[in-house]
C-alpha positions, 0 to 999 in steps of 0.5 A, spaced: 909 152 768 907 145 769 899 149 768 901 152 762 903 146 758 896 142 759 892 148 756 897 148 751 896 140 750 888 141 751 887 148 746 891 144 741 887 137 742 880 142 742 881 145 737 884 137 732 878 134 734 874 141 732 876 141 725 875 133 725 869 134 726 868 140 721 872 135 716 866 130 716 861 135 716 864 137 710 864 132 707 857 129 708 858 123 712 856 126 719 847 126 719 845 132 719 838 129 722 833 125 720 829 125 715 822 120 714 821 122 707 825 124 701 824 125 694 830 128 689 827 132 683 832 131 677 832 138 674 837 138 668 837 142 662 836 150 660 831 153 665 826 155 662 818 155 663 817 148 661 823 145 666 819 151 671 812 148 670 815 141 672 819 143 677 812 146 680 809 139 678 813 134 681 814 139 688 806 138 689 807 130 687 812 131 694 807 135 698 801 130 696 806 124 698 808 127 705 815 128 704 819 132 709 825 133 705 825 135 697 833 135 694 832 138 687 838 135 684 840 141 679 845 141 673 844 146 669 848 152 665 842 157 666 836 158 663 831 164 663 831 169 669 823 169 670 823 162 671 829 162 675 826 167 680 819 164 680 823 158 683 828 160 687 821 164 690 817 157 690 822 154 693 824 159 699 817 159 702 816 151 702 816 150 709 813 143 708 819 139 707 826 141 708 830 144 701 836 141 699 839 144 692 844 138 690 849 140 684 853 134 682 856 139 676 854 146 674 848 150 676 850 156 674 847 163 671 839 162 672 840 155 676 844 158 681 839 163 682 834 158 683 838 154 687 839 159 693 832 159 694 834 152 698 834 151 705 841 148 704 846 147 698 850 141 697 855 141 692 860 135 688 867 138 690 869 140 683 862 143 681 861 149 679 855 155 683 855 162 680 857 167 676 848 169 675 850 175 672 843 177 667 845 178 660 841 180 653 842 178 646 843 185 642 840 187 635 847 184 633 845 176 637 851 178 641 851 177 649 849 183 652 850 184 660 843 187 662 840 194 664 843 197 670 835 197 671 834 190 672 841 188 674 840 192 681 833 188 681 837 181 681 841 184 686 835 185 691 833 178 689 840 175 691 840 178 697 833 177 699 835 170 699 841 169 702 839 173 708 832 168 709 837 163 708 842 164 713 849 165 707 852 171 706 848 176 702 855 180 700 857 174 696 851 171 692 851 179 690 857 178 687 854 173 682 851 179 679 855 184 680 862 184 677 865 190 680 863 188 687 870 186 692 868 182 698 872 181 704 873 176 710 871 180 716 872 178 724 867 181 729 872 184 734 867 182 739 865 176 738 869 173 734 865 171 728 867 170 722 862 172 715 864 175 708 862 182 707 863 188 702 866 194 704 859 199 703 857 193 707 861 195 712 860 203 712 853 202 712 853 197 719 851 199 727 859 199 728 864 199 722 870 199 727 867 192 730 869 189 724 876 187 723 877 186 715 882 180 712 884 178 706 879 179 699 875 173 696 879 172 690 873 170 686 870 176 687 875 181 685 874 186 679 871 184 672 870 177 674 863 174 677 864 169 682 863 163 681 866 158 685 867 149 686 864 145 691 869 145 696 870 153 696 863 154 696 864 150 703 869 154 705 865 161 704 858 159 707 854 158 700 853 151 701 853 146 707 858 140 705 861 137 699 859 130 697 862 125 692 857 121 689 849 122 691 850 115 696 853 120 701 848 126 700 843 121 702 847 118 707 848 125 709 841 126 710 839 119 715 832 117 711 827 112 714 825 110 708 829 110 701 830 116 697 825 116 692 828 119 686 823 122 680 826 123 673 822 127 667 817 123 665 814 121 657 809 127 659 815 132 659 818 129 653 811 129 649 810 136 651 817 138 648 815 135 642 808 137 641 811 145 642 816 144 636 815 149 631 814 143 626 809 140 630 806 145 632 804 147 624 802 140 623 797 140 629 795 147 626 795 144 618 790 138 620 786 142 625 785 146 620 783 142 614 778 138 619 774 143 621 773 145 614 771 138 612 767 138 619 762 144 617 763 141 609 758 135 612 752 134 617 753 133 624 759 131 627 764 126 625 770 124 625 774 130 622 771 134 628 774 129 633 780 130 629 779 137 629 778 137 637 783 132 638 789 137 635 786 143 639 786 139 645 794 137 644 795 144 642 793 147 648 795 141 652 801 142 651 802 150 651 798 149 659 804 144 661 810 148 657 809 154 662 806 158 655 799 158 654 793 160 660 786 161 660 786 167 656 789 164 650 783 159 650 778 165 650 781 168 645 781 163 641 774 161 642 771 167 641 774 168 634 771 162 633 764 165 635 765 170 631 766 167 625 760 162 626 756 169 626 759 171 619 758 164 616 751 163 618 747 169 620 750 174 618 750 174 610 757 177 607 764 177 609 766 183 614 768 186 621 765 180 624 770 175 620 775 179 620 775 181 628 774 172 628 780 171 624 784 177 629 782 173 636 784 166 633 791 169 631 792 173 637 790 167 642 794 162 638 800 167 638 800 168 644 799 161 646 807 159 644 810 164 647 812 167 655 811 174 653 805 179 650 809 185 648 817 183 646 822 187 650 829 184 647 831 182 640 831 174 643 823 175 644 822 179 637 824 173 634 820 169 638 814 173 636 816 173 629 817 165 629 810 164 632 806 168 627 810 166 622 807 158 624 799 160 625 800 164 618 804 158 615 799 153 617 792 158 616 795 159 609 797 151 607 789 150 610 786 154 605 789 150 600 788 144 603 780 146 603 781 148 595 783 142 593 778 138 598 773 143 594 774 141 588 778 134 588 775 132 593 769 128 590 773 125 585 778 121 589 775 115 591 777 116 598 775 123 600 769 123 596 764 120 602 766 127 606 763 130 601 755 131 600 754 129 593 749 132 588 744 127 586 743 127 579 736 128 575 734 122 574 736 122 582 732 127 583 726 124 579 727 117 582 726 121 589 720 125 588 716 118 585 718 114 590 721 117 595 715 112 601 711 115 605 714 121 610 718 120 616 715 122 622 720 128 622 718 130 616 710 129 617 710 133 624 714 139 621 709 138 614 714 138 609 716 133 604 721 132 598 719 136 592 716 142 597 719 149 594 721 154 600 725 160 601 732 160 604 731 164 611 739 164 612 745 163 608 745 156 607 753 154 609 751 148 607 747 148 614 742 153 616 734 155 615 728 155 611 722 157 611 717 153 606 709 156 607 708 157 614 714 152 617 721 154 619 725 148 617 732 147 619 736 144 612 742 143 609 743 144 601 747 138 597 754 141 597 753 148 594 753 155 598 746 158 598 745 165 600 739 168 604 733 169 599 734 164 594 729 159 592 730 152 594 727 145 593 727 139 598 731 133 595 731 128 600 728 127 606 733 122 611 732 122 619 733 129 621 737 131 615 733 135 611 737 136 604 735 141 599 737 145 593 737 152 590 733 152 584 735 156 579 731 160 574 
């Protein structure tokens, strides 16, 4: 009897001691091991390619800088799935670093899927983790659950997580799937105890090794789970539930200070420069630049300004997860195309048109995810981007009418501008224009020489006066090819000429 009481007395100490120590664990007091080097991501807001583009940024900061642990600290109400998966991918096969995925408030819907790419998750006690069902918006802009077609894929993926990562793949499928039931079951054999849905059961080596208990509430009929911190404890989706983000380090036992990185004035500039606002705007002056560019010889300030709004523009598109290389093919291209026209080929035809094209697509293209629009949400997106290269190309059209005719007489902007020297001018240069510069003697041209406009002279191209090709530009008027023109001013290199009139 005597025997009997002792093993009493020692399973019952045992097995205080045991939940102590599961306590403490939990509570994230007790160091899982040490750690070198730790860096903590903050990942906050709406996942979308943006926050994708900087997540994947700062993760190769880490790499570079030796980190072994990474905590990604993710408050988040969910986002986009693409961006979401891409993480959770990246994040899954990081085998540099350990991965933490540290959720303070919410990571719900997008971000929950992200976060079960970690190697551990760590929650505050009433955080919330789950409900990742994917929805659309309909023609009516109502919230949607999504196809059954990309519901079953999502539910691969969530699986295909939890599995790599050790947590119950019943459970993280019922984030998705809101029929699904879930149960805590005992292995007969071996008394281990797991959470799994009752296909899940049929469909093991030996479903009558499993002895099923109670259901999970959270994941009863027409309700996705979602669940807080101390709960997701309980069920194996996370490893501890902390209080504040001194007991996630402390937690982790770090031989250097954690070093934690904050979305920078790079992240905030390119979520201001992607605004539809500014986008027109950096378009608008792109735009007017250009033409003020190719209004005047050589390269000035306006080409600068032109390169400069272009260089923001894609700068930002690269950054912000929406444009690549293609968009910037696309883009010069159609500028090539139009170059053609303007100063080759004489007219305005297929060339232009198919320029105009190219230059509209790429830059469509840049401000947006997708290339063909599946959902009402992605329509709209396109409508809104086309909308805003439209807007812009037909606000510059104005702009360069207005420079055209006004121009010259604005005191500011008429130095832009070739101006058409007047007759005594005229006069005046071929009487007392000195002797020939060195270009125009070795070209055997001077001021006063009549020739014949080889190419459309836009104002720039070529001309031919006797025997010598000369490359010209005129006093601020367009000359098609085949006219007569006379050379005014010889400057440097700059040879001015204009079109003679009979």
């Amino acid at each position: 009897m005597d025997k009997t009481v002792l093993r009493l007395v020692w399973l019952f100490t045992v097995g205080i001691l045991l939940s102590a120590l599961l306590t403490e664990r939990s509570a994230g007091s007790e160091p899982v091991r040490r750690y070198t080097k730790g860096v903590l991501i903050r990942f906050e807001g709406v996942v979308l390619p943006p926050l994708e583009r900087y997540l994947n940024r700062k993760l190769d900061e880490a790499r570079k800088k030796g980190a072994d642990l990474v905590i990604v600290e993710i408050d988040s109400p969910g986002g986009m799935l693409l961006p979401a998966q891409n993480l959770a991918t990246r994040l899954c096969e990081t085998d540099w670093a350990r991965t933490v995925a540290y959720i303070p408030n919410e990571a719900l819907s997008a971000a929950a899927i992200m976060a079960l790419g970690c190697d551990e998750i760590v929650m505050g006690p009433r955080a919330r983790f789950g409900d990742a069902a994917p929805v659309v918006i309909g023609e009516d802009a109502q919230f949607r659950h999504a196809p059954e077609k990309i519901r079953s894929h999502l539910v691969r993926v969530v699986r295909d997580l939890a599995t790599a990562k050790g947590r119950p793949p019943a459970l993280t499928e019922a984030m998705v799937d809101m029929n699904l039931v879930v149960y805590r079951v005992v292995n007969k054999e071996t008394g281990q105890t797991t959470f799994m849905s009752q296909p899940e059961i049929d469909s093991s080596a030996n479903p009558q090794g499993w002895e099923k208990q109670q259901p999970v509430l959270e994941s009863r009929e027409n309700v996705f789970l979602e669940v807080n911190g101390q709960r997701a404890v309980e069920l194996q989706l996370a490893v501890a539930a902390v209080g504040n983000r001194d007991e996630l380090v402390t937690r982790y036992a770090l031989d250097e200070p954690l070093v934690v990185v904050h979305r920078g004035g790079v992240e905030k500039t390119v979520e201001i420069l992607n605004l539809p606002i500014v986008t027109g705007v950096l378009l608008v002056v792109g735009l007017i630049a250009l033409y003020v560019e190719l209004s005047t010889p050589g390269i000035g300030f306006a080409g600068l300004t032109c390169g400069l709004c272009l260089t923001l523009f894609f700068w930002s598109r690269f950054l912000g997860g929406t444009a690549g290389w293609l968009e910037v093919i696309l883009v010069v291209a159609g500028a090539v195309f139009l170059a053609v026209e303007l100063f080759v080929i004489p007219g305005f035809g297929i060339t232009g048109v198919t320029g105009l094209l190219l230059i509209l697509a790429g830059l469509v293209m840049a401000s947006q995810t997708h290339l063909i629009p599946q959902t009402p949400r992605a329509l709209s997106q396109l409508g809104l981007s086309v909308l805003v290269v439209v807007a812009s190309g037909l606000t510059s059209l104005v702009a360069a009418l207005f420079l055209s005719r006004y121009c010259g007489s604005l005191p500011i902007l008429k130095q832009l501008v070739l101006k058409a020297p007047s007759a005594r001018e005229d006069k005046e240069a071929g009487e007392k224009e000195g002797p020939p510069s060195e270009t125009s003697t070795r070209m055997k041209v001077g001021v006063g020489d009549w020739g014949v406009a080889e190419s459309p002279l836009r104002p720039a191209g070529k001309a031919i006066f006797g025997d010598e090709y000369a490359d010209v530009i005129t006093d601020g008027s367009f000359v098609d090819a085949g006219s007569q023109v006379r050379i005014i001013k010889i400057t440097g290199n700059h040879i001015v000429v204009r079109q003679i009139v009979e």
